[in-house]
N, C-alpha and C positions, 0 to 999 in steps of 0.2 A: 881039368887042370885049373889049379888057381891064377886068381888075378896077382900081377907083378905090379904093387902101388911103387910109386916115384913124388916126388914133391917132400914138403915137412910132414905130412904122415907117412912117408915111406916106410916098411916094413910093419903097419901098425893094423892090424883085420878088425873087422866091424863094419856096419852100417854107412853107407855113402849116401848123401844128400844134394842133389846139383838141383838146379831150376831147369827148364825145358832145352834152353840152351847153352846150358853145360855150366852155367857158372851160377856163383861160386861151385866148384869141387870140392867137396867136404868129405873126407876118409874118416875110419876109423870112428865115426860117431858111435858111443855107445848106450848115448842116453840119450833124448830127447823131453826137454822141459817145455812144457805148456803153459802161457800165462794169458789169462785172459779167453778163454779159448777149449776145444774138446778133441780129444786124439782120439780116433776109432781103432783101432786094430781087426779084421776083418777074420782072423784065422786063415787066412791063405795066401799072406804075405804083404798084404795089403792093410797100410798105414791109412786113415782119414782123418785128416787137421782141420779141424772146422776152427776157424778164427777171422777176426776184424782185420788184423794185422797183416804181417808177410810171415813167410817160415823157421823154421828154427836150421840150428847147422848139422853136422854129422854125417858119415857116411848114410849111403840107403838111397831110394827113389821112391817119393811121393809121386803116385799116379794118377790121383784124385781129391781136387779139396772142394769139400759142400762151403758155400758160405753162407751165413744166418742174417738177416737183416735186424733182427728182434721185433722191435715192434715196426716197424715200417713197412713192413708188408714186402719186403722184399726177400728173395732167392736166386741161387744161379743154377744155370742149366748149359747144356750143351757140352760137356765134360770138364778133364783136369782145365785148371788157368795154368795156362803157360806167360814164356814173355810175350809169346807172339802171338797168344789168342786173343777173345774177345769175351768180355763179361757179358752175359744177356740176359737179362732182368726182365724176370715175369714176375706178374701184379700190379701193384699200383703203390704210389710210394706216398704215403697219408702227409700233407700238410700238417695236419691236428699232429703228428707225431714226428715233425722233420724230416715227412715226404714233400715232393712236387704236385701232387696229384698229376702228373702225366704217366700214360700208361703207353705212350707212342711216340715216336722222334717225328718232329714238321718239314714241313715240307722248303723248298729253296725258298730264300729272303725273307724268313717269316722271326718273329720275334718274340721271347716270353712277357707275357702281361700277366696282371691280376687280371680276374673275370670279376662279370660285375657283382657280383654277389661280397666278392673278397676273401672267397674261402679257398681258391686254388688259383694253380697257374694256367694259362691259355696259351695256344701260338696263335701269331696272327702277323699277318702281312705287310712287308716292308718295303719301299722304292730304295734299292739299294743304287740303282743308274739315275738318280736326279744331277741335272744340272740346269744351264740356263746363265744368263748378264744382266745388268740394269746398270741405271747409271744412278748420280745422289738425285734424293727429292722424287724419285719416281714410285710409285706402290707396285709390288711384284703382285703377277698374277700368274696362271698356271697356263700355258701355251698349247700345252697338251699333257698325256697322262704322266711324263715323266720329266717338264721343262716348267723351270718358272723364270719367268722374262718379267722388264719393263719395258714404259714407254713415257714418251715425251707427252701424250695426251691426255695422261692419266700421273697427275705429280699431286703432292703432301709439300708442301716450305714448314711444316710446323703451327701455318694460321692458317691459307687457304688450300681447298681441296680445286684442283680445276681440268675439267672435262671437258676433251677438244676435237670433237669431230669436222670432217668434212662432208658429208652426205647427209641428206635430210632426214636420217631415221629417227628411232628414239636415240635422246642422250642419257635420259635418266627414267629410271621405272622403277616405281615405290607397286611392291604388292603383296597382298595378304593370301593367302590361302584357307586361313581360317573361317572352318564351317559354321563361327557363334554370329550372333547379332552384333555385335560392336563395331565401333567405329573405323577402325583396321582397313585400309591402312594407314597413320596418322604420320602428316610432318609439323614438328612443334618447333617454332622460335621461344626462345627460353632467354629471355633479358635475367639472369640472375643476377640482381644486384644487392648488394650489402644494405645500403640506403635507398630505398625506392623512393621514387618521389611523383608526383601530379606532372605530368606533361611530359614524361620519360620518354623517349623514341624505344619502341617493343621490336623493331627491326622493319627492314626495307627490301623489298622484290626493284631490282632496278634490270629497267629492258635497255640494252646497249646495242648502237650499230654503226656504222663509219659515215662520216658526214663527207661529201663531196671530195674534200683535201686528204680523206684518208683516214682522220683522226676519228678516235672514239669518241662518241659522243651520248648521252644517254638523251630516250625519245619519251621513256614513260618510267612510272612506280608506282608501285603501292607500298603504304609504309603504313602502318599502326603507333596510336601512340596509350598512354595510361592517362585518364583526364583525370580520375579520383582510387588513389591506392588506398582510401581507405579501409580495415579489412571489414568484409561482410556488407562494404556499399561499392566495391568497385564500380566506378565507369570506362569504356574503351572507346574508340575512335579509331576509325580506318579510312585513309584517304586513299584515292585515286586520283593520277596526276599525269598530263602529260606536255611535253613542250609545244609554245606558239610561237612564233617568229623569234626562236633561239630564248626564250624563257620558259619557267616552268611555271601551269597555271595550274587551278584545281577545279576539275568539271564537278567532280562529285566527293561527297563526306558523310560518311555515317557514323554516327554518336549517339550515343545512349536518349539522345531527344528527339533524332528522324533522320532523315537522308536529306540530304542539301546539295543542291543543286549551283554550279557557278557561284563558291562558295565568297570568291573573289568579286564579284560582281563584272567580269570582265563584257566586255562593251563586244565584241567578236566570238562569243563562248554563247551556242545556242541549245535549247534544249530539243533532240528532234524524235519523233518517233514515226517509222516508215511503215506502210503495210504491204500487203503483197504485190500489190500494184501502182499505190500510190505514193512518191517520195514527199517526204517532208509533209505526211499525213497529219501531222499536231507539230506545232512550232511554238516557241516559247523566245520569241524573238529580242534577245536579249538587246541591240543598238536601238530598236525600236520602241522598249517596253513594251510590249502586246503579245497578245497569244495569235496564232493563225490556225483555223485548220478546212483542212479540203475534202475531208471523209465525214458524209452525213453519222449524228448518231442514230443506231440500232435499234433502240426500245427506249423505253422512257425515261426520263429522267427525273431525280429526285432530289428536291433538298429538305433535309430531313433534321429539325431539331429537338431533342429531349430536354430543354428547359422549361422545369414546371412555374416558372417566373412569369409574370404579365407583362412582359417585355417585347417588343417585337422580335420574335424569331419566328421562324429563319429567312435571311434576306438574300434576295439577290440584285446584286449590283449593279447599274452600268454606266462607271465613272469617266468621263471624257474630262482630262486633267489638262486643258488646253491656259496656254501661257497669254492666250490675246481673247479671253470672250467677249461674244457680240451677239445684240441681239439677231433673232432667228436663228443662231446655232444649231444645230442638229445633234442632241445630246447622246443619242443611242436610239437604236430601232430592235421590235422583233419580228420577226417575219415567218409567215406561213406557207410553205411552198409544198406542191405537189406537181404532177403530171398531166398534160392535157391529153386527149386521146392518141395526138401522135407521138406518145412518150416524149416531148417535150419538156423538161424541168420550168416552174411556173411559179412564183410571186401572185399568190391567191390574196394574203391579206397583210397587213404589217399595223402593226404600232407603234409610234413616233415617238419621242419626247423633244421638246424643244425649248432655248431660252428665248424668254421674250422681255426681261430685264433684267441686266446683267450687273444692275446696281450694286454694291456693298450695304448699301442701309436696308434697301428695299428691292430685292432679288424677287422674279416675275416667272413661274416657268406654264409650262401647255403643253399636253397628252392628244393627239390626232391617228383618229382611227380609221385608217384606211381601208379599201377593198377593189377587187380588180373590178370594172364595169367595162364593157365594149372592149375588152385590151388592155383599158388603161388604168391605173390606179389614181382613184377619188378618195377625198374624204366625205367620211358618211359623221362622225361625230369631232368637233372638238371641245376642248375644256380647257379655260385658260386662254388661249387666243386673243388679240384684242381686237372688237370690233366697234369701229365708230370713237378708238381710244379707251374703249371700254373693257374689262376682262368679262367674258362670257362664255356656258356650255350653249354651242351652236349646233344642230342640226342639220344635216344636208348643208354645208356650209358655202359650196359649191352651186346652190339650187340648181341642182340638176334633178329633172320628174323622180326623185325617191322620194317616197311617203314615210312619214314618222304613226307608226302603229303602237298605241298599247292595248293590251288583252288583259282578261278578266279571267276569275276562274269559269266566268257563266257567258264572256262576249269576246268573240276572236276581234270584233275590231270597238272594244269600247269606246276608245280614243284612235280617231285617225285623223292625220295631216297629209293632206294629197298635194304631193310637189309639183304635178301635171294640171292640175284645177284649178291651184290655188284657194283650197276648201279646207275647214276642218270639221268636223264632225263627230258628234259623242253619242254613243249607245246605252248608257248607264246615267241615273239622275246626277245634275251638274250640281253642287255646291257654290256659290260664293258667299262667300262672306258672313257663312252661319245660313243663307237664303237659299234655300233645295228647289229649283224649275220644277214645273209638271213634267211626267213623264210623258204625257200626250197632248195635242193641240188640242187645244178651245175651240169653237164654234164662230161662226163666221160673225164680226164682227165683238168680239169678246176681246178684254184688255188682260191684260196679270195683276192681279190685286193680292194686298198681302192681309195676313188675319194679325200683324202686329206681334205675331210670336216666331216670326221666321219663316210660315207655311204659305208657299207664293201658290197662287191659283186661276186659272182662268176665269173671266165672270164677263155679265153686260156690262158694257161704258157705260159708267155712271153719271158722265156730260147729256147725255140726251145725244138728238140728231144734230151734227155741226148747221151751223148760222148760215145764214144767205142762200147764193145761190152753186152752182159749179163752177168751179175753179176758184171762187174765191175765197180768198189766205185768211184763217182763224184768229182772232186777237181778242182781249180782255174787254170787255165792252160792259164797265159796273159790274164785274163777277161773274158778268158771264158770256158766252162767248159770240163774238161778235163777225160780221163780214161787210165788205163792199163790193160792191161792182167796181169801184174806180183800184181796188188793190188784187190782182188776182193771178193766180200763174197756171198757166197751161202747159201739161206736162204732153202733149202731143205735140207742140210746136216747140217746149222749152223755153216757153216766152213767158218774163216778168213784168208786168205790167201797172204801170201807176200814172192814176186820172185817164178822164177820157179821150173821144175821140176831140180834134180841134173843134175847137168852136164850144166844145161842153164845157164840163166843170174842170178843173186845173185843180194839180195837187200841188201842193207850196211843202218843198223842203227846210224846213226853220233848222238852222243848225247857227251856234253859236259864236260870231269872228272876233272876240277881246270883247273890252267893256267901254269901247267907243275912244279911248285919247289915242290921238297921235303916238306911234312910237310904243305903243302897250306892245309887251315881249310876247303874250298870250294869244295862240292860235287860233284859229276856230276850227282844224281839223281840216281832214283830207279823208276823201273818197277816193280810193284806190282799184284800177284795173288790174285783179291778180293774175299770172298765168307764169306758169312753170315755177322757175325756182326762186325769181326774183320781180318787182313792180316791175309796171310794164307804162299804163298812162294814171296820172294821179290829178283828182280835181282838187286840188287846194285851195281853203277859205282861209282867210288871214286877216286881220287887221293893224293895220299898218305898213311901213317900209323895212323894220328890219332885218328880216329874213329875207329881204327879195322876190318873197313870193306874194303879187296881188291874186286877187280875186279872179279863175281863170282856170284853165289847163296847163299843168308844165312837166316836162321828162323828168325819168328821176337823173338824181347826180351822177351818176357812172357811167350813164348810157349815150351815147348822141346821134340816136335815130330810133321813131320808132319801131319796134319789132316784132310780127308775127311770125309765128310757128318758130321755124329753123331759122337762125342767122343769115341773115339775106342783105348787101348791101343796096341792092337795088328799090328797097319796098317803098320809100320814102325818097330817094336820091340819093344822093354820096355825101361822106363824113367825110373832112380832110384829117388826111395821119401824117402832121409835118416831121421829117429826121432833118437835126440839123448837122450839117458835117462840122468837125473840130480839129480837122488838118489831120490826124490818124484815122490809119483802114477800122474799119469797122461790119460789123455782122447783125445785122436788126431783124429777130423774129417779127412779122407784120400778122396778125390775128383779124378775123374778117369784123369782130365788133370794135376795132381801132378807128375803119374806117377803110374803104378800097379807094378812096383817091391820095394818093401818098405821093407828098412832093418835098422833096429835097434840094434844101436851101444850107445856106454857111459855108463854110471855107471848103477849096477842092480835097478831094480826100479819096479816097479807095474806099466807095460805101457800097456794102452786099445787102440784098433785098433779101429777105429768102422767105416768099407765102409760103405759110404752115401749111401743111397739107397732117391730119391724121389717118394711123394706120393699126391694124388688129394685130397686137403681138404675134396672133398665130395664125401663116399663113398670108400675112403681108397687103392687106387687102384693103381697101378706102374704105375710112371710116368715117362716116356722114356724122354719128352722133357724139363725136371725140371733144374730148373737154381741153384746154388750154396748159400747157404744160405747167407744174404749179409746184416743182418739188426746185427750189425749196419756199418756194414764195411765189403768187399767181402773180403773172405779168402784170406793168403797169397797163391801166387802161381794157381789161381783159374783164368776163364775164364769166365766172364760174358755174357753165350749166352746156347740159349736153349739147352739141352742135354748134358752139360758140367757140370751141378748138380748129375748127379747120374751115375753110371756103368748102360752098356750098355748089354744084352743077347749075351753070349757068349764070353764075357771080362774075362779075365784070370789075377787073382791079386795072387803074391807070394810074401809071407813074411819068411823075414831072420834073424835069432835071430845072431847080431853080436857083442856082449858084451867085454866089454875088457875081457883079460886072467882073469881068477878068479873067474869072476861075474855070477852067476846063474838067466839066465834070467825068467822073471814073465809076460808072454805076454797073453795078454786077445784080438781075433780076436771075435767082434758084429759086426750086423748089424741094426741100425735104420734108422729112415728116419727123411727127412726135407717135411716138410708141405706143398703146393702149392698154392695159390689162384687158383680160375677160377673152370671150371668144366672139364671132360675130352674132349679132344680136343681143347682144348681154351688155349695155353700154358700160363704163368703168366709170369710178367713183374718181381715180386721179388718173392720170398717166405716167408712167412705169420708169418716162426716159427723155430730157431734152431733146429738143429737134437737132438733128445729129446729119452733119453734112459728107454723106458717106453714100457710097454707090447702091448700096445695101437697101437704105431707105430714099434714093432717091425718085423722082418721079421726071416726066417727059416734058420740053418745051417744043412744038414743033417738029415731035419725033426723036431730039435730040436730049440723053441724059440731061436733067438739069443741075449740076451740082460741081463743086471746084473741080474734080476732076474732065467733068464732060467741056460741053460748048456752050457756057452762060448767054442769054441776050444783053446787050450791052446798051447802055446809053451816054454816048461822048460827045455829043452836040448840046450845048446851053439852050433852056427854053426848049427841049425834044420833051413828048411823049410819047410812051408805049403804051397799047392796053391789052389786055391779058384776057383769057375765059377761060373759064374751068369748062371741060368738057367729058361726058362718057366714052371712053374709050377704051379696046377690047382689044386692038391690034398694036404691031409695033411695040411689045413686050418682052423679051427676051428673057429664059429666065435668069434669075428669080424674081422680076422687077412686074411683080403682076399688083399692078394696083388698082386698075380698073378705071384710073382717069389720066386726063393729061391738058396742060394749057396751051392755047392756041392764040400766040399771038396776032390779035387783029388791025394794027396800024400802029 
């Protein structure tokens, strides 16, 4: 049965056309035009529209439509397209030809990209759940795989970056990973300026921390700066700096000319270097000026100059820049120290220098070469020194038994000086004066004669056999040589002899007294008694009055007694030593050649006696052979020679109080001493140190110190005397007061 159409083609047959779901309804189609596009007809009722587009209208039902992609490489598949199917596209859809190059749909949240080639599309994955807060100024970062957050510890203001932790881990970490050689990882301050210029600041490392009150405070920096922008000569400069008592100082600076140390000179800024055990190993003691150090050097040292100039190089210094010189300063020392067996650290030898005038016109200095002997360090050589006021190279300067030795290449002791013998001795021919010694002795009775061209020789005396008889003394007698019996000396007794016995012949000494007038100024000489260091008895001939001196025996002027051997006031009798008082106290060294009877007359007064006593700087001990104290000027009345400094054992001093009528005398009898150089036996040229009224040097009265602090003997009765003995004594010493004598007052 036929179909019954209804609508605006109602009663009209043909061809019906609808889409899958019925619409449009198109009847009565009788023709179907094609544009664009390819109509199949299959022979079995079956229409195929192959086209880009949509369908045409007409009655009919299309049951299948192919569609052609053309060049794009695409096709459908999986039957008719309806409204409600699905197109499905197999191949690949060409980019080159206005494909995608996808050949598969992606997967959730993923995205089309170029690939990196740039010749097709890619999917690739997308965080489509991001979230997250921040606040302004803060730099976002990712919290986790799908947050990104701020924070207050990590902020941008547009100038400063600043990173704020609380725990001591890292804050910041610069790193490279790269497998090359380079510098990596680098952080660069970059001053880019328009105008550079000489002394630019290149940027500043500042160390910040809170000071007591809270406040920030900066404690150090380092900062660099530009010394020369010139280009192709740059210079730089990099300081180090840190605060001192609330200022900023600078320890250290390095510049294209060296490192600089306490660039500031600061007076509290030291330079130190520590070892592993030892602090403040090398000091460069800045308040001081000076260097310190407490760690021996390791291996040698060297100063080393390559100037091929004839100039003295290379020096080493050793300046003592002292604001007060004097003489004897001590200018600098070097010192050679080793180990005694019990590992002991040891002072084996040293070399000295020293001033010995400190003048500006005429500046004086001396080198003293020391060495340890017994413990102690002696000198064995000086140079420069002054001895006798003289500058001199001294020898054993100390005479202690070292021998001065020189060697040959052929004699270990060509030349020796033996400090224990007092010998010198030579092994090789002597030289003076152009005059060469035998090298062997002559034969007995042989003289040294010379040949007149410098060659000295041993030969016979060419006098003959001396004159007279033995013992008698050789003299001119017409050319030749003459003797007597009345002139003769005997070297077994020591005896001088002139004329004979009494009753015989008489020797007449003719010596010359002036030229006979009264008052003639003209002496006739003196025969003198010489012994030690000064006249002793002199026979003076004279003629006339004016010197006071007849014909006769008389002392010399200085002395008023005479004196054998050691100072003795007893040899002769007693000298008077008068002090007269002057109404003030007073203190009177009394010296044993002044005289030991000392009487004290003139007004009352507080007069201190004090008998010198000498003593051995070392050791403290009674020095018999002590000189008079003389610095700065020998006492009036005093003898400059050994033994004449001090009372002698068994010297008898008496003191007489003689006061005018009226006067109540105040007499204080001590005894101290004057100090010695040298050691004992070794007598001293001066002494070292006034007589010094101190417990230290004083000596015994009766047992009792004698010196202002102890129990003086007194004399307060007019017309009293005391008298005194020096005595040996060995007890009642206490130390340090060992002096080996003491006075004993005898009435």
């Amino acid at each position: 049965m036929g179909n019954t159409y209804t609508g605006s083609n109602s009663g009209k047959a043909g061809l019906e056309i609808t889409e899958a779901d019925g619409t449009p309804d198109v009847f009565g189609v009788s023709k179907i035009i094609v544009s664009n596009g390819t109509l199949t007809d299959n022979g079995n009722g079956t229409v195929t529209l192959t086209t880009g587009g949509g369908g045409g209208g007409g009655s009919g039902t299309v049951t299948s439509v192919e569609v052609s992609g053309g060049t794009t490489g695409l096709t459908t598949s999986g039957g008719p397209i309806t409204t409600s199917g699905t197109i499905t596209i197999s191949g690949v859809l060409e980019t080159a030809n206005g494909g995608t190059g996808l050949n598969a749909i992606g997967t959730a949240n993923q995205f089309l990209k170029v690939n990196g080639a740039g010749t097709a599309l890619e999917y690739a994955t997308v965080n489509t759940g991001v979230d997250g807060s921040g606040a302004a100024n803060q730099i976002a970062y990712w919290s986790d795989t799908d947050t990104i957050t701020g924070n207050n510890d990590l902020t941008w203001d547009g100038q400063t970056l600043k990173i704020i932790d609380a725990s001591d881990s890292t804050l910041l970490q610069v790193e490279s990973t790269s497998a090359n050689t380079g510098s990596a990882p680098d952080i660069v301050y970059y001053a880019n300026r328009a105008s550079p210029a000489n002394g630019d600041d290149l940027g500043v490392i500042v160390f910040k921390g809170n000071d007591s009150d809270g406040a920030a405070q900066e404690f150090a920096r380092i900062s660099a700066e530009s010394n020369d922008v010139t280009a192709g000569g740059e210079d730089g400069q990099l300081d180090f700096r840190v605060f001192q008592a609330g200022s900023i100082t600078s320890p250290m600076r390095i510049t294209e000319s060296g490192v600089f140390v306490n660039v500031a000179n600061n007076s509290g800024l030291d330079f130190v270097v520590d070892t592993q055990s030892v602090d403040f190993a090398f000091q460069v003691d800045s308040s001081q000026d000076d260097i310190r150090t407490q760690v021996p050097f390791r291996d040698e040292i060297e100063i080393r100059s390559t100037d091929a100039g004839a100039a003295v190089a290379p020096d080493l210094k050793l300046y003592r820049n002292s604001s007060s010189p004097a003489t004897n300063d001590v200018l600098g020392q070097v010192l050679f120290s080793g180990e005694d067996d019990g590992s002991v650290k040891i002072d084996y030898a040293s070399i000295t220098g020293f001033i010995v005038d400190a003048a500006t016109a005429q500046p004086d200095g001396a080198i003293v070469f020391n060495c340890l002997r017994n413990g102690t360090s002696a000198p064995y050589f000086d140079i420069g020194k002054l001895v006798s006021g003289v500058r001199a190279m001294t020898v054993n300067p100390n005479g202690l038994d070292n021998d001065f030795i020189v060697q040959t290449t052929g004699q270990t002791l060509a030349f020796k000086i033996d400090g224990s013998a007092d010998t010198a001795t030579f092994n090789v021919p002597l030289t003076i004066n152009d005059y060469t010694l035998p090298l062997a002795d002559g034969a007995n009775g042989e003289v040294i004669t010379t040949d007149g061209a410098g060659n000295l020789s041993f030969a016979a005396g060419g006098g003959g056999s001396p004159a007279g008889s033995d013992t008698e003394i050789q003299f001119n007698n017409s050319g030749a040589f003459g003797a007597s019996a009345r002139f003769t000396f005997n070297s077994s007794t020591n005896t001088l002899s002139a004329g004979t016995a009494l009753g015989g012949s008489p020797v007449d000494f003719l010596q010359s007294a002036g030229d006979g007038t009264l008052g003639a100024t003209v002496a006739g000489g003196t025969i003198i008694s010489q012994g030690g260091v000064s006249p002793k008895i002199e026979l003076n001939l004279s003629d006339g009055i004016i010197d006071l001196n007849q014909l006769g025996f008389k002392m010399t002027p200085d002395e008023y007694q005479v004196e054998l051997g050691k100072t003795t006031t007893q040899s002769f009798g007693q000298t008077q030593n008068t002090i007269s008082g002057d109404g003030s106290p007073q203190v009177v060294d009394c010296y044993p050649s002044q005289g030991g009877f000392i009487v004290v007359d003139g007004l009352a007064s507080a007069i201190t006696i004090n008998l010198t006593l000498g003593q051995y700087a070392t050791g403290g001990s009674y020095d018999a052979t002590a000189l008079p104290y003389n610095i700065p000027s020998q006492p009036t009345g005093t003898v400059d020679a050994n033994g004449y400094g001090t009372w002698q054992i068994g010297d008898q001093v008496t003191v007489v109080a003689m006061l005018a009528s009226g006067q109540t005398p105040n007499i204080s009898v001590l005894s101290y001493n004057s100090t010695q150089n040298g050691a004992p036996g070794a007598p001293s040229t001066s002494a070292s140190s006034a007589p010094t009224d101190d417990p230290s040097t004083a000596n015994l009265i009766n047992g009792a110190l004698a010196d202002s602090t102890g129990t003086p003997i007194t004399i307060t009765t007019n017309y009293t005397a005391k008298t005194f003995m020096l005595i040996q004594s060995f007890t009642n010493y206490p130390p340090p007061f060992v002096r080996g004598v003491e006075w004993v007052c005898i009435g």
